[in-house]
C-alpha positions in Angstrom: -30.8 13.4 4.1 -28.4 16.4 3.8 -25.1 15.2 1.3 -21.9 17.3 1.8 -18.6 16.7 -0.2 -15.2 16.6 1.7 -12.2 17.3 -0.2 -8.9 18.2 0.0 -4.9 17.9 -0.9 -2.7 15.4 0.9 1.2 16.5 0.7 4.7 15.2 2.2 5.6 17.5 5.4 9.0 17.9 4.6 9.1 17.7 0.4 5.5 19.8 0.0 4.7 17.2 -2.8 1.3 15.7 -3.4 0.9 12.3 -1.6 -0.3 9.3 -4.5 -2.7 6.9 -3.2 -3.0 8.0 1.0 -6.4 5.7 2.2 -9.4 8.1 3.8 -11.9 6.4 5.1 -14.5 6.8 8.1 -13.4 4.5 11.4 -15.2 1.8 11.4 -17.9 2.2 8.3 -17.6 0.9 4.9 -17.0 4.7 3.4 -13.7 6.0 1.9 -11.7 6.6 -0.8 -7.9 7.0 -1.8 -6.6 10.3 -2.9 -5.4 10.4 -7.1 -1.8 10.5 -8.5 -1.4 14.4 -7.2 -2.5 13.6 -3.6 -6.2 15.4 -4.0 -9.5 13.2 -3.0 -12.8 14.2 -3.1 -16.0 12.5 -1.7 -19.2 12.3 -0.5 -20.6 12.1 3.7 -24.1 12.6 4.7 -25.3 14.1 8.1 -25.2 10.6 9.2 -21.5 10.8 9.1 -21.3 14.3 11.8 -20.1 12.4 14.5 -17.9 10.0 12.6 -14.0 10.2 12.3 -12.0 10.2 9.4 -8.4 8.9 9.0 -5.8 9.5 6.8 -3.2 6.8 6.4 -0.5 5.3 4.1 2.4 3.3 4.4 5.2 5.0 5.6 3.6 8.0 7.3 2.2 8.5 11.0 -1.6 8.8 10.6 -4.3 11.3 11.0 -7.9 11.9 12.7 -9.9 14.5 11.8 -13.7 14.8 12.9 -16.5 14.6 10.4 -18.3 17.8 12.0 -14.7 19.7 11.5 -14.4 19.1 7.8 -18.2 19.8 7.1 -17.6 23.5 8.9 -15.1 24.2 6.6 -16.4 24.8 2.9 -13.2 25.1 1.4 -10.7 21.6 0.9 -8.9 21.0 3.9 -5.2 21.0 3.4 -3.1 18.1 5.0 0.8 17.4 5.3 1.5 13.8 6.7 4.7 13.6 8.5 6.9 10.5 7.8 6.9 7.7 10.5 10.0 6.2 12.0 10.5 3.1 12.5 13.2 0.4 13.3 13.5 -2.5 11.6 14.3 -5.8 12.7 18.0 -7.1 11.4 17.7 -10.3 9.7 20.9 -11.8 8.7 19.8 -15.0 6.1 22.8 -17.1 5.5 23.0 -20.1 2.6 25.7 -21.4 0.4 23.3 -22.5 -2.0 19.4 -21.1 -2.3 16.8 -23.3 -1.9 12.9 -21.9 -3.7 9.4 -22.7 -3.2 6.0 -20.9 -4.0 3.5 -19.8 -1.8 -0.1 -19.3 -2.1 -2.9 -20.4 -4.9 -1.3 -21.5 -8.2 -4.6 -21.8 -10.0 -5.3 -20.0 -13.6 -9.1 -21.2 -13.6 -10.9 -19.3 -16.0 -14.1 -20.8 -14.3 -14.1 -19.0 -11.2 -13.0 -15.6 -10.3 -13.9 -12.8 -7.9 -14.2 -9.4 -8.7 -13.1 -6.0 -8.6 -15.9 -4.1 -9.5 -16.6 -0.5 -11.1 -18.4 0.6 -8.0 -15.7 -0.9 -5.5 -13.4 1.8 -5.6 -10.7 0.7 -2.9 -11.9 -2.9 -2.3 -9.3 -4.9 -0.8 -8.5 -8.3 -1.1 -6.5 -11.2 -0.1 -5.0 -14.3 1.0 -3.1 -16.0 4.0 0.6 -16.9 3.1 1.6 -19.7 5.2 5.6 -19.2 5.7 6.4 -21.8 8.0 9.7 -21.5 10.5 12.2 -20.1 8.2 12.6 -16.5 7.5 12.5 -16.5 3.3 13.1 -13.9 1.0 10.7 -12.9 -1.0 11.5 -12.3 -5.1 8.1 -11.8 -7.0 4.4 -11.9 -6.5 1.7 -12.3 -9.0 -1.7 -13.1 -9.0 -3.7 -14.4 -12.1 -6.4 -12.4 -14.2 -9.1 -14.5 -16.0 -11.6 -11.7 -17.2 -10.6 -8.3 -17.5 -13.6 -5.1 -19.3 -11.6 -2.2 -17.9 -11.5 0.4 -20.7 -8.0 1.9 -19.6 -5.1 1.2 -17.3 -6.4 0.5 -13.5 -3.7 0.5 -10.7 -3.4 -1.7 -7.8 -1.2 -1.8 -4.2 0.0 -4.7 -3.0 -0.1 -5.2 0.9 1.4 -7.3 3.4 -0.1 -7.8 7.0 1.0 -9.2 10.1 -1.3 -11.7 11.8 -2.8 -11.7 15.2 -5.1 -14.7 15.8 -5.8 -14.6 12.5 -6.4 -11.5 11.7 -4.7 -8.5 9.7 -3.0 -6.1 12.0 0.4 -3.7 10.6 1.3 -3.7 6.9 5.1 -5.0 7.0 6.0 -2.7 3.9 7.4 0.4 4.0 6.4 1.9 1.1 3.9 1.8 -1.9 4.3 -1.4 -4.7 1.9 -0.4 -7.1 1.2 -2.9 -9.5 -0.7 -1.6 -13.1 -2.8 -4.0 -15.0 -3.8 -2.5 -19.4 -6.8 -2.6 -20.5 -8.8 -5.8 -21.6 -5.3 -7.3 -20.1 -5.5 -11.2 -18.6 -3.7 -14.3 -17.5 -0.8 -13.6 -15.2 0.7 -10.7 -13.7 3.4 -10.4 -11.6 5.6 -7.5 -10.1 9.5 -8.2 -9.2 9.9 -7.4 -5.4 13.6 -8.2 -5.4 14.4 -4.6 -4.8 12.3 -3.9 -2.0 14.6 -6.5 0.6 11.4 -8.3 1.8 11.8 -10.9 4.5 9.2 -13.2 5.8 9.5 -14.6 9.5 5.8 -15.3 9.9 2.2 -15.7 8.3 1.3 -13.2 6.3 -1.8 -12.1 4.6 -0.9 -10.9 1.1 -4.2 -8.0 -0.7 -4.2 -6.3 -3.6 -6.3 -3.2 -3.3 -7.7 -1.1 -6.1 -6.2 2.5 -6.0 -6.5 3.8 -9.3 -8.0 4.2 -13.1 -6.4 5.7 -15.7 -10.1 6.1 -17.1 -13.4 6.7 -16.6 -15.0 3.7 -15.2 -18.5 2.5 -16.5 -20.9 0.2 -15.0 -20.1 -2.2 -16.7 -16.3 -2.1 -15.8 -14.9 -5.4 -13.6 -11.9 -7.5 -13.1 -11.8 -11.0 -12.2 -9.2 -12.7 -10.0 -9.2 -16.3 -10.6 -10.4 -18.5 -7.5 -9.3 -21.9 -6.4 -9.5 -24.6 -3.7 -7.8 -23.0 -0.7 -7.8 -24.1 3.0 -7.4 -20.7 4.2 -10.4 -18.9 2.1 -10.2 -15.5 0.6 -10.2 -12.2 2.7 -11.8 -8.5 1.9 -13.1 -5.4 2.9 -14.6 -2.3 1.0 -12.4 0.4 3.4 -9.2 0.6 4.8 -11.2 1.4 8.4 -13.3 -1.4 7.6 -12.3 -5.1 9.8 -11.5 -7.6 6.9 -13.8 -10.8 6.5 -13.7 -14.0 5.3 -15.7 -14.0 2.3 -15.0 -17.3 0.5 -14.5 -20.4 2.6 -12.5 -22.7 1.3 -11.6 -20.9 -1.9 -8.7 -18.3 -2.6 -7.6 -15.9 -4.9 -4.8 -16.9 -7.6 -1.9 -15.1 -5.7 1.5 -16.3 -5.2 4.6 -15.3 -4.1 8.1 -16.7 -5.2 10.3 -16.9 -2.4 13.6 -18.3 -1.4 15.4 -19.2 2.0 
């Protein structure tokens, strides 16, 4: 079966600076990518793919469609400028004379268990259900807990938060890229301060981290685990940002928390 590479360079409408970390993918099939640090991306469709669509989409930015059959006309990389979305956030006004905290999530470290990010899983997703309850709370700091780390050099990830609709992931509630950046061989926990980012919580969320990066070269030996626990809720994941995202471990979930207050 005929192979074609798309490529191309993904840059702010308004600035004319390369976009890091914008998801590609094809609607609906497990094939895509994220573009590198300077906004280019590269990869590889078949004939197969001719009637497919691709989508370009980040956080932040109003999307983009392009058809398969349009890209593989054009030999040369396809230049794209993504135009930043509007949107209007909901005022939350949280009052207390005195702060109240409580963690949510999977607290386990086991070093037993663990689920991977793998060298050939380029932009694998994955997450967990936050239950939040009835009060808004403010969110300070997530982290999630590493038990087995070969990566050679620095690897990157994003950390996503989505709305539910019966139980599944719908919009990503931030408004801009948390990128989270794990050193080489590095394990136990890691967290990221989310203080500055204002994040408010009014309803279940499911929390991912998604692998967007690699400082370098990855071999096939290469993985990360997450450490896995007993969790009601189970662990969720998909391969592509088009991709729906599936259960994939019942009754066990990945060691992410998030430190909140309210």
């Amino acid at each position: 079966m005929d192979s074609f590479t798309s490529s191309g360079n993904i840059t702010d409408k308004n600035s004319g600076e390369g976009l890091a970390y914008v998801n590609i993918g094809l609607i609906g099939k497990p094939i895509g990518t994220v573009s590198n640090s300077q906004g280019v991306f590269r990869f590889e469709l078949t004939e197969a793919n001719y009637l497919d669509t691709l989508r370009i989409s980040m956080v932040g930015y109003e999307s983009q469609e392009f058809p398969v059959s349009e890209l593989q006309a054009n030999s040369e990389p396809v230049a794209i400028q993504m135009k930043e979305a509007i949107s209007e956030l909901d005022e939350i006004v949280l009052t207390a004379r005195e702060w109240k905290r409580k963690t949510l999530g999977n607290k386990t470290e086991s070093k037993l268990i663990g689920h991977l990010f793998h060298y050939s899983q380029f932009g694998k997703e994955m997450g967990i259900r936050m239950n939040v309850g009835r009060q808004p709370l403010l969110v300070d700091n997530f982290s999630f807990h590493v038990s087995y780390n070969r990566f050679s050099g620095k690897v990157y990830f994003r950390l996503n938060m989505y709305r539910l609709d019966r139980g599944k992931p719908t919009e990503n509630i931030l408004k801009e890229n948390i990128i989270i950046a794990v050193e080489s061989k590095e394990t136990g926990r890691i967290g990221v301060d989310l203080r500055p980012y204002d994040i408010v919580l009014t309803e279940d969320v499911l929390v991912t981290l998604e692998w967007i990066d690699a400082e370098a070269e990855v071999g096939s030996t290469e993985a990360l685990a997450v450490s896995v626990g007993v969790l009601t809720g189970g662990t969720f994941e998909r391969v592509s940002k088009e991709m729906p995202m599936k259960k994939v471990l019942k009754g066990l979930g990945l060691g992410y928390i998030l430190e909140v207050r309210y």
